[in-house]
N, CA, C and O of each residue as an XYZ file, in Angstrom:
820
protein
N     126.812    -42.950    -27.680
C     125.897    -42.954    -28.827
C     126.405    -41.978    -29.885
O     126.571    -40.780    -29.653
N     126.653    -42.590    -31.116
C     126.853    -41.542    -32.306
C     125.703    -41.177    -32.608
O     124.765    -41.916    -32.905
N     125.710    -39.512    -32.526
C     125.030    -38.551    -32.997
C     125.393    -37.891    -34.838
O     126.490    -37.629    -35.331
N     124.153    -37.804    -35.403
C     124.429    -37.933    -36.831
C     124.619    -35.930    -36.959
O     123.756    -35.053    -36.917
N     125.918    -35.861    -37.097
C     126.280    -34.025    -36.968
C     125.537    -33.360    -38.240
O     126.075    -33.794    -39.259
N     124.754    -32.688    -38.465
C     124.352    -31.819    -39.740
C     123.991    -30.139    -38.944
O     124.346    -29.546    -37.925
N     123.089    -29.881    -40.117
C     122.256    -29.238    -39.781
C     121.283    -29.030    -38.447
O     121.108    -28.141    -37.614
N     120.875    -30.046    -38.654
C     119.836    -30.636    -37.370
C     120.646    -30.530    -35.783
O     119.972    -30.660    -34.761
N     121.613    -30.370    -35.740
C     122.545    -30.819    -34.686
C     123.118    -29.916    -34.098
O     123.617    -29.097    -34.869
N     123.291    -29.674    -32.832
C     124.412    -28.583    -32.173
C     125.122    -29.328    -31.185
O     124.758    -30.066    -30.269
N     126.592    -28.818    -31.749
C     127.237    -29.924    -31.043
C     127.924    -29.301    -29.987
O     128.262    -30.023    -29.049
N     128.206    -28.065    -29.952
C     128.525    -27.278    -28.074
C     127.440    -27.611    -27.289
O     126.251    -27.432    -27.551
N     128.122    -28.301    -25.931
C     127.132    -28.731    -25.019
C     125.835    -29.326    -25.353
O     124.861    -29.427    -24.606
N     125.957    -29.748    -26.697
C     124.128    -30.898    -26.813
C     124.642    -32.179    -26.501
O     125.624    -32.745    -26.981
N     123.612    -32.672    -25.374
C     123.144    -34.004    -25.124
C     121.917    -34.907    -25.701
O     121.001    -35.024    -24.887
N     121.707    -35.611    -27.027
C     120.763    -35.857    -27.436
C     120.020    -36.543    -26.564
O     118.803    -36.504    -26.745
N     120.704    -37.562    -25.082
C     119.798    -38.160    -24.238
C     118.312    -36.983    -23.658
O     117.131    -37.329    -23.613
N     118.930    -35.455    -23.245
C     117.873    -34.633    -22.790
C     117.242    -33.692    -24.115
O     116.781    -32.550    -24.134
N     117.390    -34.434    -24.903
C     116.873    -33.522    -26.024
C     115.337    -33.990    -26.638
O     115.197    -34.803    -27.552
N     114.173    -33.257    -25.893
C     112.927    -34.233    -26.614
C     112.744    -34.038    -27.802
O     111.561    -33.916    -28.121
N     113.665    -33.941    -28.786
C     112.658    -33.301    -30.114
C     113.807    -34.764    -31.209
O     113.891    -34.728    -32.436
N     114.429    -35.730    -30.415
C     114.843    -36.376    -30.837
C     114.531    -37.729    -30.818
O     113.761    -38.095    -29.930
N     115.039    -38.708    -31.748
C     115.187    -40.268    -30.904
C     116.397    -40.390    -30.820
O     117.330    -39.616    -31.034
N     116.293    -42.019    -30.302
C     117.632    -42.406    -29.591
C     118.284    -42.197    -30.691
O     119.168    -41.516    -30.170
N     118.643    -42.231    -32.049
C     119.518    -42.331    -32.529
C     119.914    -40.749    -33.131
O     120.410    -40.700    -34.257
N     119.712    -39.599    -32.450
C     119.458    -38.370    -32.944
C     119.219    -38.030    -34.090
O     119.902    -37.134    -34.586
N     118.315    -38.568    -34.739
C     117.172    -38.058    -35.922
C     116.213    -37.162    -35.197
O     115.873    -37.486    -34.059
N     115.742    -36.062    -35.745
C     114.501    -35.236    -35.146
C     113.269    -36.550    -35.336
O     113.205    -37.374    -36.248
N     112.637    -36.442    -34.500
C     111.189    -37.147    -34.254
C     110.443    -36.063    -35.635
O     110.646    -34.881    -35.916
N     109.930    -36.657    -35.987
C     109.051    -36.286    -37.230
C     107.742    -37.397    -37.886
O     107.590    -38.578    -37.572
N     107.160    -36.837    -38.567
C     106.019    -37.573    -38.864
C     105.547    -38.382    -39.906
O     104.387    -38.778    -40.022
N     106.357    -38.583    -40.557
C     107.103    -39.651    -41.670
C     107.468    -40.468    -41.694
O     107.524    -41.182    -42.695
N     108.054    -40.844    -40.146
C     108.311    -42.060    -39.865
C     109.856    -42.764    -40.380
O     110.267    -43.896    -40.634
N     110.486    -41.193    -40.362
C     111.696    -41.722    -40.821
C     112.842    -41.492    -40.012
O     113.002    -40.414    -39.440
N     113.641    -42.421    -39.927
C     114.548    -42.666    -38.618
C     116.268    -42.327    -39.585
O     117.312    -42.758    -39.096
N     116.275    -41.722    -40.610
C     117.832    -41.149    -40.767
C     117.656    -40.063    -41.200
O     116.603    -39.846    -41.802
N     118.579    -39.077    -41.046
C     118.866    -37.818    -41.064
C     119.073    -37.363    -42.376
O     118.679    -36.277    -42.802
N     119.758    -38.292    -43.072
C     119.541    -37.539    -44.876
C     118.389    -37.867    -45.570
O     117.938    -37.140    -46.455
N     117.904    -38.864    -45.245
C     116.267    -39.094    -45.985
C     115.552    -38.086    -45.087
O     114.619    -37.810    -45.841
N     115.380    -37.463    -44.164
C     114.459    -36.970    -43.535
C     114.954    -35.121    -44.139
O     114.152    -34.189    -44.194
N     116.079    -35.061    -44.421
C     116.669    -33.687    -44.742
C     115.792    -33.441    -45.996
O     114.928    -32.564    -46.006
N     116.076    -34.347    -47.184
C     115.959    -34.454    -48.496
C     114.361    -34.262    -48.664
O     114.049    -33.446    -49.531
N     113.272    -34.906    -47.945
C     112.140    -34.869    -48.193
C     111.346    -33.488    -47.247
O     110.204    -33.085    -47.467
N     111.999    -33.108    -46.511
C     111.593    -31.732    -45.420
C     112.429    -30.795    -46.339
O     111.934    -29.671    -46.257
N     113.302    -30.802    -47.026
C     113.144    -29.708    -47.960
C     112.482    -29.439    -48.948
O     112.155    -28.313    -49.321
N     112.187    -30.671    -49.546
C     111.142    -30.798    -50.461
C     110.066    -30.035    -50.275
O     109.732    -29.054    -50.941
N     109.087    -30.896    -48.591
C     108.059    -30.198    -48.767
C     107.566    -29.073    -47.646
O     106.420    -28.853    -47.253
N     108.706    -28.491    -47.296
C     108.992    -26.969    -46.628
C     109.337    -26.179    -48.293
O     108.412    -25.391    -48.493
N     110.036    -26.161    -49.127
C     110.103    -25.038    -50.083
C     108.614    -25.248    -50.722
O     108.363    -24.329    -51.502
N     107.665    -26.104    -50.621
C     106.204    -26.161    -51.561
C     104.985    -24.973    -50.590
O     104.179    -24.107    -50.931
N     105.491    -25.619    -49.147
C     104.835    -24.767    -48.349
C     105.378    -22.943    -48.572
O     104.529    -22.061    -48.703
N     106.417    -22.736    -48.578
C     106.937    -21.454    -48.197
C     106.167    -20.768    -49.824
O     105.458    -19.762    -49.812
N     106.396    -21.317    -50.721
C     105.690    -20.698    -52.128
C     104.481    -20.548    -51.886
O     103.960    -19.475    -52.189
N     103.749    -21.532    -51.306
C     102.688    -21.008    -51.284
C     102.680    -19.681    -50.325
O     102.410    -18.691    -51.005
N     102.878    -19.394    -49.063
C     102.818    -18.134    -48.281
C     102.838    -16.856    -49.074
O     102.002    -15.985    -49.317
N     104.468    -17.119    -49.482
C     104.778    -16.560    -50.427
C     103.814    -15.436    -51.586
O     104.027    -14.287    -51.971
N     102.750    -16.398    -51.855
C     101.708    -15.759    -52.910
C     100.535    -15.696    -52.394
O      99.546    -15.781    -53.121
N     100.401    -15.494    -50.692
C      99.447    -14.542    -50.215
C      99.723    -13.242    -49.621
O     100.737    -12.739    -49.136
N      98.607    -12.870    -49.788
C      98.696    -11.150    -49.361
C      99.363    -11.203    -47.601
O      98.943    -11.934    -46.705
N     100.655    -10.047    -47.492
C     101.202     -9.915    -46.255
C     100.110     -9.680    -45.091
O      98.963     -9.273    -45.281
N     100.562     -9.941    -44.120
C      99.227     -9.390    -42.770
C      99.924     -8.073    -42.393
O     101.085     -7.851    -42.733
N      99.115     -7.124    -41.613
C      99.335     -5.955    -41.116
C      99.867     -6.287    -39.857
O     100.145     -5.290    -39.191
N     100.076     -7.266    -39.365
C     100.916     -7.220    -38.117
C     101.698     -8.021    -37.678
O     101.061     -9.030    -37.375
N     102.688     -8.133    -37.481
C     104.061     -8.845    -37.476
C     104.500     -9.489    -35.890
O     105.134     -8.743    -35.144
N     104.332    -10.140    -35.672
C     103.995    -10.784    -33.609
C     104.933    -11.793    -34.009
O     105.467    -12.064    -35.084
N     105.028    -12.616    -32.038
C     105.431    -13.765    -32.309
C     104.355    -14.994    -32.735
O     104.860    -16.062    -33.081
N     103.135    -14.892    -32.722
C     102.116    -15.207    -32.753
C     102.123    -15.454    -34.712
O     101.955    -16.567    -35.209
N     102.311    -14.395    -35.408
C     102.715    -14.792    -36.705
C     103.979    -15.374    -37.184
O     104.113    -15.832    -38.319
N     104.846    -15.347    -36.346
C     106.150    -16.354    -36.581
C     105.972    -17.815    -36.572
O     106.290    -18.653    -37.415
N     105.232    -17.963    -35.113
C     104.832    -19.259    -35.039
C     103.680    -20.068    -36.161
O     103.421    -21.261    -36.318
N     103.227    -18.999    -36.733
C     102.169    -19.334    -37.842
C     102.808    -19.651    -38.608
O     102.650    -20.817    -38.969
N     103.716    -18.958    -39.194
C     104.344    -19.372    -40.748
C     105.097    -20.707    -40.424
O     104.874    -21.606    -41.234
N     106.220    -21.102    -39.063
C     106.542    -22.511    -38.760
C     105.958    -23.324    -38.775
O     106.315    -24.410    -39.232
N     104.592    -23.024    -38.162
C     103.502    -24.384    -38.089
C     103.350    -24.682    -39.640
O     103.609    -25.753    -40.189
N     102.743    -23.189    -40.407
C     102.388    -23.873    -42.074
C     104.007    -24.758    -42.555
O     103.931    -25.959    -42.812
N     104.954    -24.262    -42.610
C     106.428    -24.497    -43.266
C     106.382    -25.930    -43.272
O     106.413    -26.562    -44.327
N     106.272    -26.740    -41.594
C     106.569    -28.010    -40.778
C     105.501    -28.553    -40.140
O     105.590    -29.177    -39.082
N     104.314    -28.307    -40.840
C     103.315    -29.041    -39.840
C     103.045    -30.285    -40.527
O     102.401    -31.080    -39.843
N     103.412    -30.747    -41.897
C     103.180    -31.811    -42.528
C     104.781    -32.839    -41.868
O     104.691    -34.066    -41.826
N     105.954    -32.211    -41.469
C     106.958    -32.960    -40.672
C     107.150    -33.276    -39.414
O     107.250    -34.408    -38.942
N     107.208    -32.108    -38.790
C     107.395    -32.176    -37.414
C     106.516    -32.300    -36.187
O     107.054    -31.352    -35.615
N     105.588    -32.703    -35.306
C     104.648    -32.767    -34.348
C     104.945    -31.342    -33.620
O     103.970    -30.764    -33.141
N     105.635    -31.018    -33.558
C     105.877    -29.646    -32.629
C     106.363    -28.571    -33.537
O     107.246    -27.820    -33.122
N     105.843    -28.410    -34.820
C     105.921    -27.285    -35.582
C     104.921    -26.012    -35.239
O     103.712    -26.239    -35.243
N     105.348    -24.810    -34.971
C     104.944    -24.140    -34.611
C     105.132    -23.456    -32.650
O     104.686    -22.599    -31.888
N     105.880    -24.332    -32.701
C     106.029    -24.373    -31.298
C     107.351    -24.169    -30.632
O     108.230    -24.973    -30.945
N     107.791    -22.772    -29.342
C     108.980    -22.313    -29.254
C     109.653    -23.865    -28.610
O     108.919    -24.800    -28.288
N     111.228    -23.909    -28.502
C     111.823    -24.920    -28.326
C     112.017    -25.011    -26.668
O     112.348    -24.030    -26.002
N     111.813    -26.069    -26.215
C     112.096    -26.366    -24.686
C     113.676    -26.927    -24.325
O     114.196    -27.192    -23.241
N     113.988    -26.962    -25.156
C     115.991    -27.505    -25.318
C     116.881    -26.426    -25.538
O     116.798    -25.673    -26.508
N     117.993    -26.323    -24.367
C     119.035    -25.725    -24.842
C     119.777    -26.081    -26.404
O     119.973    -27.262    -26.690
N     120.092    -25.194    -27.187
C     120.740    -24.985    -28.597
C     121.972    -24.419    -28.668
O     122.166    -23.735    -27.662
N     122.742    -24.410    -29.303
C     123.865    -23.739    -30.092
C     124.640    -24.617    -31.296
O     124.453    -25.781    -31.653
N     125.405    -23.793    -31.689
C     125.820    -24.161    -33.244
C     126.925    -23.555    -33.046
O     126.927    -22.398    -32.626
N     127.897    -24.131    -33.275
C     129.470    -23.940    -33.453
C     130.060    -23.453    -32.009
O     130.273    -24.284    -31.126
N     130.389    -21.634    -31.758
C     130.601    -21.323    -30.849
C     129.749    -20.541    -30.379
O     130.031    -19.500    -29.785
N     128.479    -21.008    -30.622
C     127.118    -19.686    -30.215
C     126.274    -20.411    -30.015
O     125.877    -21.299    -30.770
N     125.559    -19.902    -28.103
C     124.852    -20.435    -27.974
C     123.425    -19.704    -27.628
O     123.366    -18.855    -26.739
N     122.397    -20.055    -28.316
C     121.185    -19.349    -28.685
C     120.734    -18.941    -27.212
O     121.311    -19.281    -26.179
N     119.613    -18.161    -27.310
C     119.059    -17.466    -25.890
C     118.754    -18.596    -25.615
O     118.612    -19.553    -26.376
N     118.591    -18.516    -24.065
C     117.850    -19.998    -23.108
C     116.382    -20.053    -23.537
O     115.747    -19.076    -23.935
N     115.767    -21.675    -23.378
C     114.533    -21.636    -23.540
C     113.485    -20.496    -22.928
O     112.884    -19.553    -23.444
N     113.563    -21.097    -21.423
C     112.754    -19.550    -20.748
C     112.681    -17.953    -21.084
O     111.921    -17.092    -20.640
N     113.613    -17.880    -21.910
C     113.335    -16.142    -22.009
C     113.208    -15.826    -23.101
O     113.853    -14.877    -23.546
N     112.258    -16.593    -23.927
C     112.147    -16.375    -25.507
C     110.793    -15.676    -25.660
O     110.586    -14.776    -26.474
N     109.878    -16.175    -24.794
C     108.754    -15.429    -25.290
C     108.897    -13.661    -25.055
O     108.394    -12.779    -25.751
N     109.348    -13.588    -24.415
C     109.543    -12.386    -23.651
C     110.669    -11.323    -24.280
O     110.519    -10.106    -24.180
N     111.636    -11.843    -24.836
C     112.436    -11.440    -26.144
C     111.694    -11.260    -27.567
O     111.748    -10.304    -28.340
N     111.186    -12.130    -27.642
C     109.912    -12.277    -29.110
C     109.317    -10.796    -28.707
O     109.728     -9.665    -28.967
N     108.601    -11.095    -28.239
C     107.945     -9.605    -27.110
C     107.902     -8.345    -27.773
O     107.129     -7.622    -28.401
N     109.597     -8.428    -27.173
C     110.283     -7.261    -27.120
C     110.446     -6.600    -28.423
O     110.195     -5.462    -28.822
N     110.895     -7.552    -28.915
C     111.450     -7.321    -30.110
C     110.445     -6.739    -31.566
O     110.702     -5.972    -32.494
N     108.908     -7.755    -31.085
C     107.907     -7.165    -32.119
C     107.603     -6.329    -31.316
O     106.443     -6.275    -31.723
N     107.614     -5.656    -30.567
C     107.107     -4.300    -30.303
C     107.242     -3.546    -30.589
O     106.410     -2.667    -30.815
N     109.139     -3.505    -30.811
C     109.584     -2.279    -31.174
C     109.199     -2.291    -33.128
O     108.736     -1.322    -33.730
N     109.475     -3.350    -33.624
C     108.948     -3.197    -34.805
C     107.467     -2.564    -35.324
O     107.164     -1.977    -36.363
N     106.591     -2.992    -33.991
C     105.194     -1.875    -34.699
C     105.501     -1.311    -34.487
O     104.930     -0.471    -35.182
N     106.614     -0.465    -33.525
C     106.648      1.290    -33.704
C     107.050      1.199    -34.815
O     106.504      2.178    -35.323
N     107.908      0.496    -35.993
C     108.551      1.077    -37.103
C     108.490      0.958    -38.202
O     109.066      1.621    -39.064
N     107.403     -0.368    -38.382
C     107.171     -0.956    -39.432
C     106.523      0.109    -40.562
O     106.710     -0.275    -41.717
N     105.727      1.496    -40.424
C     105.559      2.179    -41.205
C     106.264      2.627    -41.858
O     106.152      2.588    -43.083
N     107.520      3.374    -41.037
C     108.447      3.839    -41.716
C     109.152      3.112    -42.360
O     110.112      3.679    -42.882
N     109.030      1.795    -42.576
C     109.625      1.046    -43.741
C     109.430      0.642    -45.269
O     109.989     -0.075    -46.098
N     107.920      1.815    -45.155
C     107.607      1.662    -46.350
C     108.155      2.080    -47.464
O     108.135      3.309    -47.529
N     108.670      1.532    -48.430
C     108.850      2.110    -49.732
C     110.237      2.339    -49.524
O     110.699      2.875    -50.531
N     111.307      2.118    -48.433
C     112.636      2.770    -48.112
C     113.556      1.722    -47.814
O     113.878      1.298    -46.704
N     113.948      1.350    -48.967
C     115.139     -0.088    -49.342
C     116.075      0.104    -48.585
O     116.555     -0.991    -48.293
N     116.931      1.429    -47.798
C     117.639      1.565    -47.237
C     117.387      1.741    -45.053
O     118.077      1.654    -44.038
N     116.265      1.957    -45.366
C     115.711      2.196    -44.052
C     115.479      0.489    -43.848
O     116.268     -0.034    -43.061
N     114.493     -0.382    -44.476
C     114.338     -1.391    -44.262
C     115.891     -2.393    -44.055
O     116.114     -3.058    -43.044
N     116.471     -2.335    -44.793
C     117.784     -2.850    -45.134
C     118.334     -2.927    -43.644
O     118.564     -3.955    -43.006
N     118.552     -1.127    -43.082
C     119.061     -1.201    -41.651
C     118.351     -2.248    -40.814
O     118.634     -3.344    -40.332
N     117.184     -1.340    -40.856
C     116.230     -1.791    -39.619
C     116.316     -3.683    -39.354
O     116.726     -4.373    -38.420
N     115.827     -3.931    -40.426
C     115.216     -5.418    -40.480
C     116.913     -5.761    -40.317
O     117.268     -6.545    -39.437
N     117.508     -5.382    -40.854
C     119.315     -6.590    -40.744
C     119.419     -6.731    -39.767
O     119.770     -7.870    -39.461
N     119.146     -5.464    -38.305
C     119.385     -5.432    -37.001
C     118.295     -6.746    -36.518
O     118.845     -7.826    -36.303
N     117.071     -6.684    -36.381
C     115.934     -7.466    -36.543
C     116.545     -8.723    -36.661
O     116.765     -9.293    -35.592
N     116.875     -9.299    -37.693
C     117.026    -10.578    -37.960
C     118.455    -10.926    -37.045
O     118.535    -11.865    -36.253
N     119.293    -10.181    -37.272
C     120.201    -10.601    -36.397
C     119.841    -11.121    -35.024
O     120.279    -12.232    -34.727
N     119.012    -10.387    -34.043
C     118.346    -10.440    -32.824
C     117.481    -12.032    -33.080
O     117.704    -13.102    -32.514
N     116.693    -11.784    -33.888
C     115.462    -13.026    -34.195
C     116.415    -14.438    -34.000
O     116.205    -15.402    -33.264
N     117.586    -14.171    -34.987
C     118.679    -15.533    -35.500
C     119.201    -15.428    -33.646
O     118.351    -16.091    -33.053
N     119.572    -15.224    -33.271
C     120.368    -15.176    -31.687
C     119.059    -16.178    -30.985
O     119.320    -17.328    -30.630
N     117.685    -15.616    -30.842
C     116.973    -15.622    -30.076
C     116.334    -17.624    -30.329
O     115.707    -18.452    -29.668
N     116.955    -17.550    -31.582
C     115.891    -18.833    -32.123
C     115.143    -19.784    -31.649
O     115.400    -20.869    -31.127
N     113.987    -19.121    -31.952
C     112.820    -19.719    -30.842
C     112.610    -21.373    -31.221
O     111.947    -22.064    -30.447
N     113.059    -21.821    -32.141
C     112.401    -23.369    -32.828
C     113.701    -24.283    -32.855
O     114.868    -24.008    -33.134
N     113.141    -25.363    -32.499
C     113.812    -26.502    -32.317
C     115.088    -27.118    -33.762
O     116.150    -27.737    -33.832
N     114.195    -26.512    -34.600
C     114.773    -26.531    -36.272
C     113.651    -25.728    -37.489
O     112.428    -25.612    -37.417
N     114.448    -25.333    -38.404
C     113.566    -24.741    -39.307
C     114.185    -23.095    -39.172
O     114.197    -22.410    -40.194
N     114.590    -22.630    -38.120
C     114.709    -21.221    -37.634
C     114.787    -20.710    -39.149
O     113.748    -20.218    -39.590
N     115.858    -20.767    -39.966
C     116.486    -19.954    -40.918
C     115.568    -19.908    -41.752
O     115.107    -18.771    -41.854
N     114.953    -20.884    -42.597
C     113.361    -20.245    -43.414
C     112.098    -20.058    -42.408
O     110.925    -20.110    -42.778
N     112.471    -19.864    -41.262
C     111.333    -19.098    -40.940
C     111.211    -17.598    -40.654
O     110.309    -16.761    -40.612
N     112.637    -17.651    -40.463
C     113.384    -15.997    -40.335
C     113.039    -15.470    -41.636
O     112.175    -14.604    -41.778
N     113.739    -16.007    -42.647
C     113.679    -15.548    -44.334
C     112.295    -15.686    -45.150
O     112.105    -15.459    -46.345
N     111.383    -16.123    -44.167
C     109.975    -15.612    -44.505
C     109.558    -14.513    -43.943
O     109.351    -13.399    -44.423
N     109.428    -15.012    -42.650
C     108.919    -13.630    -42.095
C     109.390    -12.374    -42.327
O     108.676    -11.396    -42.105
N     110.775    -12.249    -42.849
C     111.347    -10.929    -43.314
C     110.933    -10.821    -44.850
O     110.889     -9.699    -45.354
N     110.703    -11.668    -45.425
C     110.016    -12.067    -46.997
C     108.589    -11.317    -46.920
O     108.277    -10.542    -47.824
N     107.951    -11.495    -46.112
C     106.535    -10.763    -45.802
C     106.506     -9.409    -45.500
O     105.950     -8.480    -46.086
N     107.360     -9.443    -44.248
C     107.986     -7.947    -44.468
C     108.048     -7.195    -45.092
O     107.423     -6.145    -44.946
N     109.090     -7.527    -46.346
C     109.407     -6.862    -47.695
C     108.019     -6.346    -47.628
O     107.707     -5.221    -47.236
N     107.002     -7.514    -48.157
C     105.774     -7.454    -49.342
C     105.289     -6.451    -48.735
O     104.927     -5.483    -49.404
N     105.145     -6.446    -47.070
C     104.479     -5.296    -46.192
C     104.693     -3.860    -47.062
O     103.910     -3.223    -47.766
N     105.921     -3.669    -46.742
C     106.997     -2.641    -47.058
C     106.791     -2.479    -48.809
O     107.169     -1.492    -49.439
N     106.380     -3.200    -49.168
C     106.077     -2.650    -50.729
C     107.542     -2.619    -51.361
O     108.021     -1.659    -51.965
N     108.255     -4.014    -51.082
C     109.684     -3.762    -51.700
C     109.888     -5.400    -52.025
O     109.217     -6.279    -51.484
N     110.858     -5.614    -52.934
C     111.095     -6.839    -53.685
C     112.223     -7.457    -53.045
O     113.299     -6.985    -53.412
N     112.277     -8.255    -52.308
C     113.274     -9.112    -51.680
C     113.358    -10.217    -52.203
O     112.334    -10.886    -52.343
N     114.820    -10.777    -52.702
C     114.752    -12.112    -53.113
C     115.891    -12.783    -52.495
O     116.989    -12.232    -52.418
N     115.595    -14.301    -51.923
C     117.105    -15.268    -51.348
C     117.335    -15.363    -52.573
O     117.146    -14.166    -52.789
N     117.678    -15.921    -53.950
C     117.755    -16.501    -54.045
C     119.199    -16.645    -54.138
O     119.658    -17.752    -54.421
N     120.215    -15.333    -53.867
C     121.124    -15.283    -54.390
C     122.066    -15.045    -53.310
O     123.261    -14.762    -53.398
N     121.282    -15.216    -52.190
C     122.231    -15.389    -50.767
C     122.138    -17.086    -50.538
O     121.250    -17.937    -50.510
N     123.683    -17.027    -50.388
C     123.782    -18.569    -49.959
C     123.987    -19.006    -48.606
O     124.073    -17.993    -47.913
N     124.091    -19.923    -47.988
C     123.935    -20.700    -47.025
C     124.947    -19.887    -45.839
O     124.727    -19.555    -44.674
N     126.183    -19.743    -46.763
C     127.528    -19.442    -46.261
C     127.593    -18.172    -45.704
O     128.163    -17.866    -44.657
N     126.910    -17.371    -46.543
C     126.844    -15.581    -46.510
C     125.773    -15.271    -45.135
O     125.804    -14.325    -44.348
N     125.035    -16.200    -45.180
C     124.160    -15.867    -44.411
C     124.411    -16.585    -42.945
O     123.744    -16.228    -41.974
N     125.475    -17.684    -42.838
C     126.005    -18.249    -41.487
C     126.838    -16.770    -41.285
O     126.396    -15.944    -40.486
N     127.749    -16.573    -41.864
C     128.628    -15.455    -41.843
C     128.221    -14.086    -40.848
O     128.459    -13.854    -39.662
N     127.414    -13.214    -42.032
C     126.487    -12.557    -41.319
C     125.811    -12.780    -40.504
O     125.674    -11.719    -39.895
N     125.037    -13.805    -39.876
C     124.614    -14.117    -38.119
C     125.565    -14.067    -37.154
O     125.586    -13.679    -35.986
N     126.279    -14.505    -37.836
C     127.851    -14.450    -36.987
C     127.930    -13.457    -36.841
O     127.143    -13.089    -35.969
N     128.644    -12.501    -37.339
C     128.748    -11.361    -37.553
C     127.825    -10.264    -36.423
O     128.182     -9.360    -35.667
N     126.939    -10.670    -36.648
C     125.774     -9.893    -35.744
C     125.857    -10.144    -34.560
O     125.898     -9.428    -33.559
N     125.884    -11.380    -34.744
C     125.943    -11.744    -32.653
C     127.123    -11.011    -32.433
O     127.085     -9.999    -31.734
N     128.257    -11.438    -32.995
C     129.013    -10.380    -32.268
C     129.056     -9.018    -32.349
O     129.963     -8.236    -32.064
N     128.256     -8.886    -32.660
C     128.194     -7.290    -32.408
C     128.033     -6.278    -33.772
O     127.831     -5.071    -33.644
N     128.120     -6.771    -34.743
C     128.456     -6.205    -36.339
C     126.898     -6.660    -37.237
O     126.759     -7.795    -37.693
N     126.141     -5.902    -37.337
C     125.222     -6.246    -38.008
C     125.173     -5.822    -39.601
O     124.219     -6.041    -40.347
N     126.347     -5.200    -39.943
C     126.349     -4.466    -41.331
C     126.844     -5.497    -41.955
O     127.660     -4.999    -42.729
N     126.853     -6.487    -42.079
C     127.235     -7.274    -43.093
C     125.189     -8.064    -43.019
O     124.798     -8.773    -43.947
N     124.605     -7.855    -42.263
C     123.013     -8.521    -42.357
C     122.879     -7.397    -43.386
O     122.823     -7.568    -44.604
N     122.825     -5.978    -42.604
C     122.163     -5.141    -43.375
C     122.184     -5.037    -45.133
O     121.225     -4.964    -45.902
N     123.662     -5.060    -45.430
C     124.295     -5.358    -46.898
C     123.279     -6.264    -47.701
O     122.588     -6.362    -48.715
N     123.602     -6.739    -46.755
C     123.064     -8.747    -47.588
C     122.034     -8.192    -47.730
O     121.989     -7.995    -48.944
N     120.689     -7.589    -47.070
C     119.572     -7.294    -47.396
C     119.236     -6.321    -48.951
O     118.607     -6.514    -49.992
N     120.128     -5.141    -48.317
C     119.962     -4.089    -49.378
C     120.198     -4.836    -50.980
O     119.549     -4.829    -52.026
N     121.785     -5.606    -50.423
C     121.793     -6.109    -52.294
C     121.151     -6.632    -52.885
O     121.183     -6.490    -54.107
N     120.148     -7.601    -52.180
C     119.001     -8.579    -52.769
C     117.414     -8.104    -52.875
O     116.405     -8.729    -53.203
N     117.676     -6.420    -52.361
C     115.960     -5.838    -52.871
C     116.193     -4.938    -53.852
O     116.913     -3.942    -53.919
N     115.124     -5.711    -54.929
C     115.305     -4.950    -56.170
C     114.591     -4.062    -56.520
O     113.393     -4.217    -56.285
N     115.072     -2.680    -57.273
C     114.599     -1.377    -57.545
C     114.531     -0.962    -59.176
O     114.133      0.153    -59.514
């Protein structure tokens, strides 16, 4: 069976036969009713960037969980996907990286917002403290990727909220696709200062 390679797709070790978040012809199952991969790209970006604006221009929450990750996915993809909002039951990877296993995500999520309420105060107001902190953060989050698809604007929200938390001006608009495969890269292996960078240059003072 030809599998349609994009975005949507990981092609180290994916089998679309055990993959439920697909059909036979590996299109994501979605709620549109659309069975190819560039019509389904074209209109889920559409109306994932309408959703994210709106978030966008509400007031941040005081507490940062996996419980609010999964919130902002469900709002992003709940008009596309049936299982928006919801961690992934399928092994993943993308290129030569392969994401944490299903089973040990909640428990990584966990971990990971925990240590952030210890720190999230001290991120107030401190473009350079945040910059570190959160680059390390996202690096971990991007490894861990709890969702079937969507991960990357759901990451770049929830760190978007962040900011607003933090009382600091973060903008994508000027990180591209490339910079930001790069830097994940980068991180997994071990180098998170090219996340951190990317952060600092795009909050404005």
């Amino acid at each position: 069976m030809m599998i349609d390679q994009d975005q949507h797709y990981y092609t180290q070790g994916y089998d679309a036969s055990v993959d439920p978040y697909v059909m036979d012809n590996g299109v994501l199952i979605n709620l549109l009713g659309l069975s190819d991969t560039q019509s389904l790209n074209e209109i889920e970006a559409d109306l994932s960037q309408l959703q994210i604006q709106q978030i966008l221009l509400a007031p941040p929450p005081s507490m940062f969980d996996a419980a609010y990750l999964c919130e902002l996915h469900r709002y992003i993809f709940s008009l596309i996907y049936p299982w928006a909002g919801e961690f992934r039951h399928v092994g993943i990877g993308k290129g030569d990286t392969i994401f944490l296993a299903p089973d040990d995500i909640p428990l990584a999520l966990d971990q990971l917002f925990a240590d952030l309420s210890i720190n999230q105060s001290s991120l107030q107001n401190d473009s350079v403290r945040f910059s570190d902190y959160v680059g390390h953060l996202l690096v971990q989050l991007n490894y861990i990727h709890p969702f079937r698809e969507g991960n990357g604007r759901t990451q770049r929200l929830f760190v978007s909220k962040l900011a607003q938390f933090a009382q600091l001006d973060l903008g994508w608009q000027a990180v591209s696709n490339d910079a930001m495969r790069r830097a994940c890269i980068e991180g997994i292996e071990g180098n998170p200062r090219a996340m951190t960078r990317l952060l600092l240059l795009n909050i404005k003072v």
